[in-house]
Wavefront OBJ file of the C-alpha trace (Angstrom):
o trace
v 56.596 4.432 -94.385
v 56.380 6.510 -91.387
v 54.525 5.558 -88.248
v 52.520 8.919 -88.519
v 51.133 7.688 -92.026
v 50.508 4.462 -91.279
v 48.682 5.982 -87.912
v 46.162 8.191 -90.013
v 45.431 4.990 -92.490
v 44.523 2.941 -89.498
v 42.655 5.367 -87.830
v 40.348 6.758 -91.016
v 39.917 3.074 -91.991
v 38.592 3.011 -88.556
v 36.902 6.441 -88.557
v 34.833 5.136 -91.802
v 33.851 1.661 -90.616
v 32.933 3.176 -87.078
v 31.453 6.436 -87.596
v 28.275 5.791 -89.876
v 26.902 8.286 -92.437
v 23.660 9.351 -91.419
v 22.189 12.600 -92.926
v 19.928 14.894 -90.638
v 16.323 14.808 -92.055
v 13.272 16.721 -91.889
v 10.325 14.415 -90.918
v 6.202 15.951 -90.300
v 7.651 19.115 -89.401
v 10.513 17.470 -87.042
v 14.243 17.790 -87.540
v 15.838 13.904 -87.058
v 19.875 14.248 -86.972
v 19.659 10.594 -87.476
v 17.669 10.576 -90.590
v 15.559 7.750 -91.577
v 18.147 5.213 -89.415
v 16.502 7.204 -86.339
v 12.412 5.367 -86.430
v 11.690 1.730 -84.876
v 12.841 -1.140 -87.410
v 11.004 -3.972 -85.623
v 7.769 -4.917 -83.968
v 8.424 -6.692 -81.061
v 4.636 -7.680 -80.044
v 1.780 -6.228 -80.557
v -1.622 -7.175 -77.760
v -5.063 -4.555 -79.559
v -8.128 -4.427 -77.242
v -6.727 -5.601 -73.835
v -9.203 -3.315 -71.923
v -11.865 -3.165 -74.424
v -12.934 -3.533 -78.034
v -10.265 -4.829 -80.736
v -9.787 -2.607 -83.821
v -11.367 -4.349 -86.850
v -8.545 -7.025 -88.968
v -7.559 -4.150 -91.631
v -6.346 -1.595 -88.979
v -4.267 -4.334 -86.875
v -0.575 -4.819 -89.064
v 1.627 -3.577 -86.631
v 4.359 -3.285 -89.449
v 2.588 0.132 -90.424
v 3.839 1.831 -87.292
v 7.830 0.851 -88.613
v 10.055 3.398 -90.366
v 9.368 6.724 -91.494
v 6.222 8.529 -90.609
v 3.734 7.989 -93.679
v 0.249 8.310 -93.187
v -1.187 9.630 -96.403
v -4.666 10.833 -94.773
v -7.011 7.715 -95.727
v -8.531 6.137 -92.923
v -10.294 3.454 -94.282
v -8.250 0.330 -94.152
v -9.936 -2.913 -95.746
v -6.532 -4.682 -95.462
v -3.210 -4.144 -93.282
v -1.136 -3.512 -96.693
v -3.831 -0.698 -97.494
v -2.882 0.923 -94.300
v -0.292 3.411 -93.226
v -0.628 2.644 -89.672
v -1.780 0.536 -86.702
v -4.752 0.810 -84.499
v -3.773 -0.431 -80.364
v -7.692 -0.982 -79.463
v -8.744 0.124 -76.070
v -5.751 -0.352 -73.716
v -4.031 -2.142 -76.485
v -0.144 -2.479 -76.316
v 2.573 -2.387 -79.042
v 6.104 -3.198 -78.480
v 9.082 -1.618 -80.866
v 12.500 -2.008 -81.468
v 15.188 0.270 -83.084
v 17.413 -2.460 -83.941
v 20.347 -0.298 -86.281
v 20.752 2.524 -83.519
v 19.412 3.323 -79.786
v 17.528 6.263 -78.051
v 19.377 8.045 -75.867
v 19.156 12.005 -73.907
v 20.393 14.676 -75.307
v 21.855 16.276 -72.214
v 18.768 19.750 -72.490
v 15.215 19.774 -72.374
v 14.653 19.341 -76.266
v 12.285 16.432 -77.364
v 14.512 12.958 -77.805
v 11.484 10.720 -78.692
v 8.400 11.264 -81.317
v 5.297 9.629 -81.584
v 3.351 10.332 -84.586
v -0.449 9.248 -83.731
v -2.647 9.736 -86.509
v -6.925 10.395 -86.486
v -9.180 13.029 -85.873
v -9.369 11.538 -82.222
v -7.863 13.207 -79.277
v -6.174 9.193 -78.082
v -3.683 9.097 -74.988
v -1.115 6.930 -74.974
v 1.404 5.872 -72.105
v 5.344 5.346 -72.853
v 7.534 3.194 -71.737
v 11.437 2.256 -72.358
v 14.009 -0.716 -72.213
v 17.197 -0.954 -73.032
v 16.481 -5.323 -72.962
v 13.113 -5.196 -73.653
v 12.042 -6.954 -70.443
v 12.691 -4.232 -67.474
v 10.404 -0.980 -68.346
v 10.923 2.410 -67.613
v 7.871 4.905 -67.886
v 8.732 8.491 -69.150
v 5.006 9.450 -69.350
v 2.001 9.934 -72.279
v 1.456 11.678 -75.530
v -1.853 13.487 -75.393
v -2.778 12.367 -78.775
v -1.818 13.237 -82.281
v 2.254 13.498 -82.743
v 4.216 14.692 -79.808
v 7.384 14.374 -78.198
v 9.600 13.159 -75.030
v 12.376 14.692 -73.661
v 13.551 11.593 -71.595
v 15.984 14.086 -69.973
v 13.605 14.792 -67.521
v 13.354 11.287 -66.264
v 16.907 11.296 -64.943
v 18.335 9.602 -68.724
v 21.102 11.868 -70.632
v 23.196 10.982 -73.617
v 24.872 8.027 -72.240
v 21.484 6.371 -71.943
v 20.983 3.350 -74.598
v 17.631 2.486 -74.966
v 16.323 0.053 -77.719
v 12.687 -0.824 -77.039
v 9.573 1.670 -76.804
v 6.242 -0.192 -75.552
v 2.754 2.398 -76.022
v -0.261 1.654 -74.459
v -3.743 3.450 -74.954
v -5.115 4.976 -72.496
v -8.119 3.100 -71.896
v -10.575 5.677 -71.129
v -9.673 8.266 -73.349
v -11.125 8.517 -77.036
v -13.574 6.731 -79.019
v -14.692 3.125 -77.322
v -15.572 1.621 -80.594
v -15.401 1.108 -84.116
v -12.978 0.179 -87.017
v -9.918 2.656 -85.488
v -10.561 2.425 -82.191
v -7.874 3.233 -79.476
v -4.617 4.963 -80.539
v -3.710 5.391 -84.152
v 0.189 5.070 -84.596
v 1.903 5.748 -88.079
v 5.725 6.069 -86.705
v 8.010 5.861 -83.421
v 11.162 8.039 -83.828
v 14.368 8.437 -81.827
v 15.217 12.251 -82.113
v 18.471 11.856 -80.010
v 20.151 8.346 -81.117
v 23.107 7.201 -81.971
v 24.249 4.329 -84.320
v 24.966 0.587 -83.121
v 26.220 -2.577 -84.990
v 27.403 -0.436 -88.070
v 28.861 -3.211 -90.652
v 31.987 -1.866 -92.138
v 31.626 -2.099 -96.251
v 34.122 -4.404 -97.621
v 36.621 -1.711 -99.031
v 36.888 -0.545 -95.696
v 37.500 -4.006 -94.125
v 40.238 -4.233 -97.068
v 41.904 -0.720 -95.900
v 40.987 -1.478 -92.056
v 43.179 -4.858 -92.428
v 45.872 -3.035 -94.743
v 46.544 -1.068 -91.981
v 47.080 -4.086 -89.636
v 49.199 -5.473 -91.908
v 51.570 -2.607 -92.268
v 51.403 -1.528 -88.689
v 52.340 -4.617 -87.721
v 55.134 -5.309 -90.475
v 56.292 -1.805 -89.223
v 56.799 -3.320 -85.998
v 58.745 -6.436 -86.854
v 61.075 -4.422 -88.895
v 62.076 -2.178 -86.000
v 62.517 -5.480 -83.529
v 64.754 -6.999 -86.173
v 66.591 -3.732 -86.130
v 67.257 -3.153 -82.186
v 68.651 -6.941 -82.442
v 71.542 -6.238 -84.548
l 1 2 3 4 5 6 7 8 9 10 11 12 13 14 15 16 17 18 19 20 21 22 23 24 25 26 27 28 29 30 31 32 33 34 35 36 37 38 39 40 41 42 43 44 45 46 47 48 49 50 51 52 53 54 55 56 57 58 59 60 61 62 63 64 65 66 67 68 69 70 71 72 73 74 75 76 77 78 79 80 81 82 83 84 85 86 87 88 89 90 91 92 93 94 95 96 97 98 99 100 101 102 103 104 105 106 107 108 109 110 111 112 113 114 115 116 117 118 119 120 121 122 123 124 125 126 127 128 129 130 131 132 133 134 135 136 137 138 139 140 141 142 143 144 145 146 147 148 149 150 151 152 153 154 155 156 157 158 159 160 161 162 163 164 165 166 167 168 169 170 171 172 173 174 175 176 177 178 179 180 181 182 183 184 185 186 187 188 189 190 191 192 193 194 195 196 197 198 199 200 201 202 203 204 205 206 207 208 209 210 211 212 213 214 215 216 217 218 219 220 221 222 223 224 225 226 227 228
């Protein structure tokens, strides 16, 4: 077996347990190269009303704002499972985490973060990143309903590795009251990401370690050789 073969079995093995498979998807209109990997997998915290009124109990399950955007247009909530997203309250904070892959630039001035805010209300929201989840950096607001970041222009290109988003409502913007109130938010997606902690399946762990195996074989037969 030649060291060229036993090279390219190594290094696919590797290529497959390293290199992810995610398939570019259309989501609301948005193109994510990431597919559905690319949206926030866990809720870090979540504080409604801390400037003002609380949304009511059905409208606070901060779960609604994980994974793919889908808000199916009902905005009456009597409980958190009959809801398709999460209310903040006025001034209220929620915390996110992408936990399979990271945010990152994109190296242009193309959108690398999406916030899909729901409700007929106009409700601003400031955003914040962390690549720990305790020091913040802001890269500005939405301006209600879904829009986008380009964190380029905050000084963060494609080597940046960002895994928590924190939004806060704008206190004084929107309605001041009622069931909804403060910023509506159905999904948090990274646009420009990139994969982290990919678990190789076990086939591939099988080839990866078959390639050890010969490779290093390989290399105990040519020591025994140079010795005789």
């Amino acid at each position: 077996m030649t060291r060229r073969w036993m090279g390219a079995l190594l290094g696919g093995a590797c290529a497959v347990a390293l290199g992810g498979g995610a398939q570019a998807e259309d989501f609301g209109g948005v193109d994510f190269p990431g597919g559905i990997s690319s949206f926030a997998d866990a809720v870090v915290s979540y504080q409604p009303g801390l400037d003002g009124a609380s949304p009511s109990a059905g409208f606070q399950g901060a779960f609604n704002a994980l994974g793919a955007p889908d808000y199916s247009g009902a905005n009456s909530c009597a409980t958190t499972a009959a809801c398709d997203f999460v209310s903040l309250g006025v001034g209220g904070a929620l915390v996110l985490q992408f936990t399979n892959n990271v945010l990152t630039g994109s190296d242009s001035d193309a959108d690398d973060l999406w916030i899909f805010e729901i409700g007929p209300d106009v409700e601003d929201t400031t955003v914040d990143v962390s690549v720990d989840g305790i020091t913040w950096i802001s890269v500005g607001a939405v301006t209600g309903s879904t829009r986008g970041i380009d964190i380029d222009a905050f000084g963060y290109g494609t080597s940046a590795a960002f895994s928590f988003v924190r939004l806060i409502d704008v206190a004084n913007e929107g309605a001041q009251s009622g069931g909804s109130v403060g910023a509506d938010i159905d999904s948090v997606g990274a646009i420009s990401t990139r994969a982290v902690g990919i678990v190789p399946e076990p086939g591939t762990w099988a080839l990866m370690i078959m390639g050890f195996g010969l490779a290093g074989a390989s290399l105990r037969a040519r020591r025994g050789a140079a010795l005789v």
